[in-house]
TIDO-248171 format. One line per field, with one value per residue (C-alpha): residue number from 0; residue in one letter; x negated, y negated, z negated. Coordinates in nm, 4 decimals. Each point is the difference from the previous one (the first is absolute). Layout:
// TIDO-248171
seq = NUM, ...
type = a, ...
px = X, ...
py = Y, ...
pz = Z, ...
//
This chain:
// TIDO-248171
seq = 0, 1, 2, 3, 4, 5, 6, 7, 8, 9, 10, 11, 12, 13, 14, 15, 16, 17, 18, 19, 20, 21, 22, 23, 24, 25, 26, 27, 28, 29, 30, 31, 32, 33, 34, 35, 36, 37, 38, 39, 40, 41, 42, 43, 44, 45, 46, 47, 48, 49, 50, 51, 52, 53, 54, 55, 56, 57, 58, 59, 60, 61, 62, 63, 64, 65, 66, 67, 68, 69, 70, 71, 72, 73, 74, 75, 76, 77, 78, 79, 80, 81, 82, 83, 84, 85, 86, 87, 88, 89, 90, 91, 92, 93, 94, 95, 96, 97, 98, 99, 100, 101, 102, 103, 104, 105, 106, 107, 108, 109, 110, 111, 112, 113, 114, 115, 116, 117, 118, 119, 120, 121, 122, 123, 124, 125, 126, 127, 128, 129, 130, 131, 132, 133, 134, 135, 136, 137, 138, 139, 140, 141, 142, 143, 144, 145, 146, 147, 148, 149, 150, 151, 152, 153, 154, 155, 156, 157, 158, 159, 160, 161, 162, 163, 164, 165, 166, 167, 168, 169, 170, 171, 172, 173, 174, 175, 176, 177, 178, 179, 180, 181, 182, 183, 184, 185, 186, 187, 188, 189, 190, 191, 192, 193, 194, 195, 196, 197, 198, 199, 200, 201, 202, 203, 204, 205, 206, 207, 208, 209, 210, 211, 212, 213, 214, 215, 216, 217, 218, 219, 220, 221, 222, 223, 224, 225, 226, 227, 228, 229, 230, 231, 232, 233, 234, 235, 236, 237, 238, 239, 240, 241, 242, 243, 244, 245, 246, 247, 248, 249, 250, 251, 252, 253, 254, 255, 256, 257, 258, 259, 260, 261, 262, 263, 264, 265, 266, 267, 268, 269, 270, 271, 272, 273, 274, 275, 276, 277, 278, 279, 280, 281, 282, 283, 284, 285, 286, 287, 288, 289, 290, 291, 292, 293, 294, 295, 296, 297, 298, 299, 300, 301, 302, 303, 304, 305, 306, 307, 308, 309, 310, 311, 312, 313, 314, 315, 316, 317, 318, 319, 320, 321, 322, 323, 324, 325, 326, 327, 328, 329, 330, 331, 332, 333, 334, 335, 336, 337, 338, 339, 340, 341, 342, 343, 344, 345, 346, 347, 348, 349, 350, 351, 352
type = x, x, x, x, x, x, x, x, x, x, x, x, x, x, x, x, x, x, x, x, x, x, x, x, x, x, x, x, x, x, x, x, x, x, x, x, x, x, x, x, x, x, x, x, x, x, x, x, x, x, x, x, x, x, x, x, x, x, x, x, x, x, x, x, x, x, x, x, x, x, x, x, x, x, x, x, x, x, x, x, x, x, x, x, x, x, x, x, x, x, x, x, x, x, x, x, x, x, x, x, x, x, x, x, x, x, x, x, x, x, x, x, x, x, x, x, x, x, x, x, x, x, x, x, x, x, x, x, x, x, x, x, x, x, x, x, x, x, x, x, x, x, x, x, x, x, x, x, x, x, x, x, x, x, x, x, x, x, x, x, x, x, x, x, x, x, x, x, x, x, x, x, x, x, x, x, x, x, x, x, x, x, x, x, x, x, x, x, x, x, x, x, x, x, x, x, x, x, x, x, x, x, x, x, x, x, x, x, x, x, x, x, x, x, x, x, x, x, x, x, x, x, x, x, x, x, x, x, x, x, x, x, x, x, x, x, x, x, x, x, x, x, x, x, x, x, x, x, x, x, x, x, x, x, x, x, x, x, x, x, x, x, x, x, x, x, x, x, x, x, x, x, x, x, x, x, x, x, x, x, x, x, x, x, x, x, x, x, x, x, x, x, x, x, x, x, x, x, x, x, x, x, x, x, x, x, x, x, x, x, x, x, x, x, x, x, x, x, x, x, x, x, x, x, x, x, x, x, x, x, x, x, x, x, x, x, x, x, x, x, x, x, x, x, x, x, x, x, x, x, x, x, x
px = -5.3493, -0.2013, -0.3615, 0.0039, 0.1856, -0.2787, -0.3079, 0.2861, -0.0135, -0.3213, -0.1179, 0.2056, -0.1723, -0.3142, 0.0584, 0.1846, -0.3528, -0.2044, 0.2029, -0.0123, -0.3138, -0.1928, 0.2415, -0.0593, -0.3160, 0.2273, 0.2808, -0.2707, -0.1164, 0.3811, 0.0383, -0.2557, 0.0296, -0.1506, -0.3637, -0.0687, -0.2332, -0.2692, -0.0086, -0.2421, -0.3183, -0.0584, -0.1713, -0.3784, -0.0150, -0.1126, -0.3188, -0.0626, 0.0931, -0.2894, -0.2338, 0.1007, -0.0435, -0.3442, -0.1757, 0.1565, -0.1835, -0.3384, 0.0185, 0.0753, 0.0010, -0.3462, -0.1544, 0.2064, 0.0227, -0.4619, 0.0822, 0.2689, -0.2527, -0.2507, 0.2326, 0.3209, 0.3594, 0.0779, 0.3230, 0.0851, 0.2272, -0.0387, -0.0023, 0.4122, -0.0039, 0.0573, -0.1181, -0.2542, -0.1982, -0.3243, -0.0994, -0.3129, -0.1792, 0.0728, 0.3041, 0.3546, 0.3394, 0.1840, -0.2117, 0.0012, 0.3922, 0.2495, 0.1220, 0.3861, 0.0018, 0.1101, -0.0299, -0.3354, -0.0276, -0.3781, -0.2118, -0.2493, -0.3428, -0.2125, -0.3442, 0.0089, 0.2972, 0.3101, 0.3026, 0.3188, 0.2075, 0.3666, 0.3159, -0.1542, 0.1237, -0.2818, 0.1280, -0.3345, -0.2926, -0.2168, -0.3884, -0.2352, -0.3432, 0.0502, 0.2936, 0.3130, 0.2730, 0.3387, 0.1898, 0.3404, 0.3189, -0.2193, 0.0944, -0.2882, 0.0359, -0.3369, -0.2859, -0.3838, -0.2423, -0.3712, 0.0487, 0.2959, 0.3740, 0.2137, 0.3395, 0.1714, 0.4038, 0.1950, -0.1664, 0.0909, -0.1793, 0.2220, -0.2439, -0.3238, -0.2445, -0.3668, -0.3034, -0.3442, 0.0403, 0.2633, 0.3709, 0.1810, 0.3609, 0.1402, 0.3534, 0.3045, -0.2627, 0.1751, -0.2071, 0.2527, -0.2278, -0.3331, -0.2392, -0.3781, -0.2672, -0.3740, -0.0146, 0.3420, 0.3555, 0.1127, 0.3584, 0.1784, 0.3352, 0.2842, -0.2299, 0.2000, -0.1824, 0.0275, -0.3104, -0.2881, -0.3103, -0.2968, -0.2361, 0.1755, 0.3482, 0.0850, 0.3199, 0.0090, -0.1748, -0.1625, 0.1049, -0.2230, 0.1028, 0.0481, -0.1933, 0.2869, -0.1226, 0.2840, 0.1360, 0.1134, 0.3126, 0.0475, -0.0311, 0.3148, 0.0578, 0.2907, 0.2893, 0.0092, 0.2632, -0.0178, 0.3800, -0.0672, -0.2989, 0.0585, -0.0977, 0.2536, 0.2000, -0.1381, -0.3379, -0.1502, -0.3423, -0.0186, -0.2311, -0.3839, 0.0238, -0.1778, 0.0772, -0.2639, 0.2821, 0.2075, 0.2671, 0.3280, 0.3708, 0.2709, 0.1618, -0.2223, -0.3517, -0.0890, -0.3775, -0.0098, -0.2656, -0.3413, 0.0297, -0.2541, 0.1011, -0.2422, 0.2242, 0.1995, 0.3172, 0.3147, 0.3645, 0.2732, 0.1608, -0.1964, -0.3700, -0.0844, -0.3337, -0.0545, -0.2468, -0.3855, 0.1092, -0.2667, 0.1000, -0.3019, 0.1983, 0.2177, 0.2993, 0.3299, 0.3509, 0.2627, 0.1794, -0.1602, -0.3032, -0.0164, -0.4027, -0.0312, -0.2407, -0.4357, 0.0455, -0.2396, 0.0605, -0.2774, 0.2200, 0.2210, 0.3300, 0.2755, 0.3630, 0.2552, 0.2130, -0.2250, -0.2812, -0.0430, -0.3577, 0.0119, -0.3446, -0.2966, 0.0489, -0.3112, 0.0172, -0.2715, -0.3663, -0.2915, -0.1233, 0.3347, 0.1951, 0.3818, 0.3602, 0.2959, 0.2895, 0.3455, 0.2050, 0.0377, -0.2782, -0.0256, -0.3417, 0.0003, -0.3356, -0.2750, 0.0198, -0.2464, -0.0228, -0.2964, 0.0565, 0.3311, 0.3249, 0.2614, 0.3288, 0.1689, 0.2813, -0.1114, -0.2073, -0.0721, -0.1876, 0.2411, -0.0900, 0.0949, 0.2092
py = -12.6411, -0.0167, 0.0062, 0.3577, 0.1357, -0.1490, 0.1700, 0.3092, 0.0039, -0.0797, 0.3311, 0.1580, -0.0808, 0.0898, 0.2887, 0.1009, -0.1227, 0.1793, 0.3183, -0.0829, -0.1254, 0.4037, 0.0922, -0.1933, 0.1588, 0.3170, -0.1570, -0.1801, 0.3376, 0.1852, -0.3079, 0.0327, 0.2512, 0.3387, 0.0617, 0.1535, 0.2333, -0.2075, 0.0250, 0.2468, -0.1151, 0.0125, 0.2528, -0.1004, -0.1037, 0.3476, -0.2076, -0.0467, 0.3426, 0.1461, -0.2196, 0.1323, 0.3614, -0.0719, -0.1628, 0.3209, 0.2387, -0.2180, 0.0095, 0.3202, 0.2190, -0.0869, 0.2499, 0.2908, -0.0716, 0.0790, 0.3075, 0.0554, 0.0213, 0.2440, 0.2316, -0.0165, -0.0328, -0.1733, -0.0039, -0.1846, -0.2864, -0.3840, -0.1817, -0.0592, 0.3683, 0.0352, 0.3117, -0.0290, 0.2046, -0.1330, 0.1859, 0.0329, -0.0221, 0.3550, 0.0364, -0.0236, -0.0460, 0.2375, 0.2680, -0.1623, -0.0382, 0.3108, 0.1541, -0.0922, -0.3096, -0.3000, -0.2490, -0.1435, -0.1927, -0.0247, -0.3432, 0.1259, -0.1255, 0.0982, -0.0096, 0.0595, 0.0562, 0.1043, 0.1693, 0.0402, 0.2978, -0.0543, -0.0371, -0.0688, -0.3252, -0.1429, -0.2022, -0.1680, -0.2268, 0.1596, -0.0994, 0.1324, -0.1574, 0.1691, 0.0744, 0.0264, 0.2020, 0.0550, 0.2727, 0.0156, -0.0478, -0.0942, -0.2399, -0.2267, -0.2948, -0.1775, 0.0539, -0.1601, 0.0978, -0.1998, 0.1435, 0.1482, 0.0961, 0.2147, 0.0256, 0.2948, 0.0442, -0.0203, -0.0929, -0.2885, -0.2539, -0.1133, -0.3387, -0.0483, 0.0988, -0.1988, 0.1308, -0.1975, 0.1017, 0.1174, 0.1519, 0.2085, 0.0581, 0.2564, 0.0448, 0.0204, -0.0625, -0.3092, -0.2288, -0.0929, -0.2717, -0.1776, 0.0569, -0.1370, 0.0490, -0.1176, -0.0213, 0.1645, 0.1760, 0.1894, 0.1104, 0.2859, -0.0589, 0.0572, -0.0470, -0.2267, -0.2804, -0.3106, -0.1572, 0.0198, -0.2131, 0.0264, -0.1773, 0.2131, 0.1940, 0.1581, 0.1606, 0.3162, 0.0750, -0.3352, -0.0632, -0.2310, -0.3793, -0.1777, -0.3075, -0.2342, -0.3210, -0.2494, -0.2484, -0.2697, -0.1693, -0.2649, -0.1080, -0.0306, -0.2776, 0.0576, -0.2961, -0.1886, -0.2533, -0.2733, 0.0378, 0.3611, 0.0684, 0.3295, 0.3332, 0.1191, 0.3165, 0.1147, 0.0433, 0.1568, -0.0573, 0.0568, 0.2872, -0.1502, -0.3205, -0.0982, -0.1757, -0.1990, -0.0605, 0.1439, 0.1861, 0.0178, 0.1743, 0.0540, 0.2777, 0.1865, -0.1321, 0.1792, -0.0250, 0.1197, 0.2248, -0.1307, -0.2555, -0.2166, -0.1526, -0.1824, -0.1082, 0.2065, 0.1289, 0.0617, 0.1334, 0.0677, 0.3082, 0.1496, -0.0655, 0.1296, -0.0386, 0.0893, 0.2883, -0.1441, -0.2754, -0.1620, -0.1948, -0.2007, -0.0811, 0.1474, 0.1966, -0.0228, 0.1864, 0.0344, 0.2921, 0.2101, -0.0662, 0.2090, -0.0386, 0.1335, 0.2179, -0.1519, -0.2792, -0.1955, -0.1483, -0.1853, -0.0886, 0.1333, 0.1726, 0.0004, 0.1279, 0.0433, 0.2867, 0.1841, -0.0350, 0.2219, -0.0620, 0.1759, 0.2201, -0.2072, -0.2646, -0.1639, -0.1258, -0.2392, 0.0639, 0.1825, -0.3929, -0.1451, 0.2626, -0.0455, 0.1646, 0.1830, 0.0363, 0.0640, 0.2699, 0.2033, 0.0057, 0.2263, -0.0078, 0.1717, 0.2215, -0.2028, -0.3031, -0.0776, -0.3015, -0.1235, -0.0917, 0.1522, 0.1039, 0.0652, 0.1388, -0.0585, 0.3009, 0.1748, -0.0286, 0.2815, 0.0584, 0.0808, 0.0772, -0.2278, 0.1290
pz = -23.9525, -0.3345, 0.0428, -0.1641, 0.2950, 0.2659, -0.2320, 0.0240, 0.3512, 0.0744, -0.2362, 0.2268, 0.3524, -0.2109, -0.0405, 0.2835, 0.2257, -0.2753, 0.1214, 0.3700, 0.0330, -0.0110, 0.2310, 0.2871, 0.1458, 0.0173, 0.1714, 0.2463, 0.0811, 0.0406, 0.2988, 0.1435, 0.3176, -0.0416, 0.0955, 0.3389, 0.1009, 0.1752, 0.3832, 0.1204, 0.1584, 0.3523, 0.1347, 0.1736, 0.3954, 0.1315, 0.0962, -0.3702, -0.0497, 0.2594, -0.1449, -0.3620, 0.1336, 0.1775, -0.3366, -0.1843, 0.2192, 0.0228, -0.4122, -0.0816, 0.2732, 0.0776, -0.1626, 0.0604, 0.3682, -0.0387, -0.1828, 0.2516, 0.2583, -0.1579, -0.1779, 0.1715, -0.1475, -0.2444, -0.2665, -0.2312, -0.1624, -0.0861, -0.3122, 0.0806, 0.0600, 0.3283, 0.2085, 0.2571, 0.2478, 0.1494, 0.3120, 0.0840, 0.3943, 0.1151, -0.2089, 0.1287, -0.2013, 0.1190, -0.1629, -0.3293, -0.0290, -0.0866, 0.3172, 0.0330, -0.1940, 0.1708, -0.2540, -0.0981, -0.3371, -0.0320, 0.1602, 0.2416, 0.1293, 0.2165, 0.0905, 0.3821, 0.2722, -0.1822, 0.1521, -0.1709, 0.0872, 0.2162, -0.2017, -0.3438, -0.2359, -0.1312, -0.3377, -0.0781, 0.1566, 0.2633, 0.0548, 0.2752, 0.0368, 0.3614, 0.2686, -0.1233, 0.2037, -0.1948, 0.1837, 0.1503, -0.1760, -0.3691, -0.2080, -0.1751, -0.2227, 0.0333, 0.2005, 0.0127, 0.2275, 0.0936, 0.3156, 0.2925, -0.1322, 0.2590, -0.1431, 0.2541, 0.0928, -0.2370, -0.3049, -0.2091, -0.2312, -0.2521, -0.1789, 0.1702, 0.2377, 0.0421, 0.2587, -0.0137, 0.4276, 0.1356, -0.0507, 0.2768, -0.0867, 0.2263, 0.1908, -0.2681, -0.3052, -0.2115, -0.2592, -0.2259, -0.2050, 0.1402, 0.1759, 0.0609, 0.2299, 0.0239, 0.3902, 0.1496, -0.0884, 0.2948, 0.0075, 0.2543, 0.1538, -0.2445, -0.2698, -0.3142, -0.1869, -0.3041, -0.0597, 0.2266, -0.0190, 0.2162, 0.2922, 0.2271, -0.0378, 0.3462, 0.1114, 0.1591, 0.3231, 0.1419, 0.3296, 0.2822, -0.1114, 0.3216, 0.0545, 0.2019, 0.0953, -0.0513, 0.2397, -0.1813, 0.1593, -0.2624, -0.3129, -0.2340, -0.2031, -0.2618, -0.0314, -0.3214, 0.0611, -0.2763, -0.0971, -0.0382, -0.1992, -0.1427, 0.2274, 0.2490, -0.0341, 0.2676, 0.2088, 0.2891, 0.1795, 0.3683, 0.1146, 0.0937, -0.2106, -0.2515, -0.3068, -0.2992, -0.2339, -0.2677, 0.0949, -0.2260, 0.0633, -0.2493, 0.1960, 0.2637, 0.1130, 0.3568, 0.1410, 0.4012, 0.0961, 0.0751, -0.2065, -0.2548, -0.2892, -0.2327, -0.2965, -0.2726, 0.0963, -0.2350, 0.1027, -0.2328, 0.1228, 0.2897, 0.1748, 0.2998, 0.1855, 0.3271, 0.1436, 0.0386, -0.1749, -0.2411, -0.3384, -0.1813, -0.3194, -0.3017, 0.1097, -0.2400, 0.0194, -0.2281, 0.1915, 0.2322, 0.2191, 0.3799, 0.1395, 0.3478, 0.1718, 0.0362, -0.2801, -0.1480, -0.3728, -0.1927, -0.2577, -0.3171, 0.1048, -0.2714, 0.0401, -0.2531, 0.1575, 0.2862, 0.2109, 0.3240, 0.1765, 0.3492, 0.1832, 0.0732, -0.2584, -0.2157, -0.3303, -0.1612, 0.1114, -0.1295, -0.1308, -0.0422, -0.1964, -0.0237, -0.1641, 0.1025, -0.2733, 0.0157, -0.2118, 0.3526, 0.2213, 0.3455, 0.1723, 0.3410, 0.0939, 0.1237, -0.1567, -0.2744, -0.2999, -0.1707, -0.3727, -0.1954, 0.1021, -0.2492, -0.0133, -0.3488, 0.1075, 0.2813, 0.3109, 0.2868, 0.3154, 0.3057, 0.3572, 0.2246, 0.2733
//
């Protein structure tokens, strides 16, 4: 090939890269996958979300809640345009909403005890410097209050509920998100639950605990043989023994009644502890967890299917404060749990037969 064919060619690929060359960002951007939408953020921890709402109302509701008090109610909207009504100490709601409606759209505050009328949906954020009492069969979405709560039969809260005291939740009432409470959450039989946090969270009517002094027969020393060192399939602990070590089933894990057990305890499929039995130590299940009648649990109690905690049963102290969490959780009346107990699908008070 003559040296006029090589310049020839080489022209060629010249040209040919000259032509290619403003293309490529084009075909670089025709591979590459299509853009997606970006995920959506999270939405706060309903903790973050009261706190949100209570620096709201201390910076721009302070005002109107003084006027509130010397010249009554008060209407209005936000900067984001949203309605609200701002009640002042000798005013009630119901005489400031149409008669007949049933939906409320409008935030309200108040400066004293506020009552919100039966079978009304509340759609925004509810403030009371005083009482609150939300009446049967309403629906509220979020609800503050420096002082008492009483949420009657029936009614529901659908994200969050926080007293600087106390909250009562009556028979049938259901709090769908989470709830918080300065000094005590008190909850009536049949009463549905997720998220409660407080020093004290008692069940339903509190019966007598009975003080049984136990006679200790033994104490109970789990086999570990050397050729065996993993946990055995199964476990059970004589009644009246006690036992200062870990204790560790695959299958089921059974603690007799009257029994002590200082050490964490696991079981894969099912746990069950005695009645009066005491447990100084973490409690782990990955099925279902059974806790008989007059219990006494100092520490965290986890479950990955359901946990069923029988009358008379204690949970953490007033200075030790513990957990309870398990997507089902069933608390009998009269047993009571210091520190949070959470249901991430659905929990419920029952009275025990």
């Amino acid at each position: 090939m003559s040296a006029a064919s090589y310049a020839a060619i080489a022209f060629g690929l010249m040209g040919f890269v000259a032509l290619v060359l403003p293309l490529l960002p084009a075909l670089r951007t025709l591979k590459q996958a299509p853009n997606r939408a970006p995920p959506q953020e999270a939405p706060f921890p309903p903790a973050s979300q009261c706190e949100t709402f209570r620096h709201l109302i201390a910076r721009q509701f302070g005002n109107l809640l003084n006027l509130a008090r010397t010249q009554g109610t008060l209407h209005g909207e936000t900067e984001s345009k949203r309605s609200y009504i701002v009640l002042g100490i000798n005013n009630h709601l119901a005489t400031e909403i149409p008669q007949g409606i049933q939906r409320l759209r409008a935030m309200v505050v108040a400066t004293g005890h506020l009552d919100i009328p039966g079978e009304l949906i509340c759609e925004r954020e509810i403030f009371a410097e005083g009482k609150i009492n939300i009446g049967h069969s309403t629906m509220v979405k979020a609800v503050l209050s420096l002082r008492d709560i009483a949420i009657n039969s029936k009614a529901r809260v659908t994200r969050w509920v926080r007293s600087d005291r106390r909250i009562d939740i009556a028979e049938s009432a259901c709090v769908k998100g989470w709830a918080n409470a300065g000094v005590e959450i008190s909850l009536a039989r049949r009463a549905r639950f997720e998220h409660l946090s407080a020093p004290l969270i008692s069940f339903g009517r509190q019966a007598l605990i009975k003080s049984i002094e136990t006679e200790i027969v033994g104490r109970f020393s789990p086999e570990k043989s050397p050729e065996a060192p993993k946990p055995g399939r199964r476990l059970s602990v004589p009644d009246n023994h006690v036992v200062k070590s870990d204790l560790i089933a695959t299958d089921k894990l059974v603690i007799g009644n009257e029994c002590r057990v200082i050490g964490n305890i696991r079981a894969g499929k099912h746990l069950i502890i005695g009645a009066y039995s005491r447990v100084e130590g973490a409690i782990f299940c990955d099925g279902n967890i059974t806790i008989f009648e007059g219990c006494q649990l100092s520490g965290p109690i986890v479950a990955k299917a359901c946990i069923v905690v029988h009358t008379r049963c204690q949970v953490g102290t007033m200075e030790q404060p513990s957990t309870v969490t398990a997507p089902l959780l069933r608390i009998a009346e009269g047993s009571i749990a210091h520190g949070t107990v959470w249901a991430t699908s659905r929990g419920d008070v029952f009275l025990q037969e």
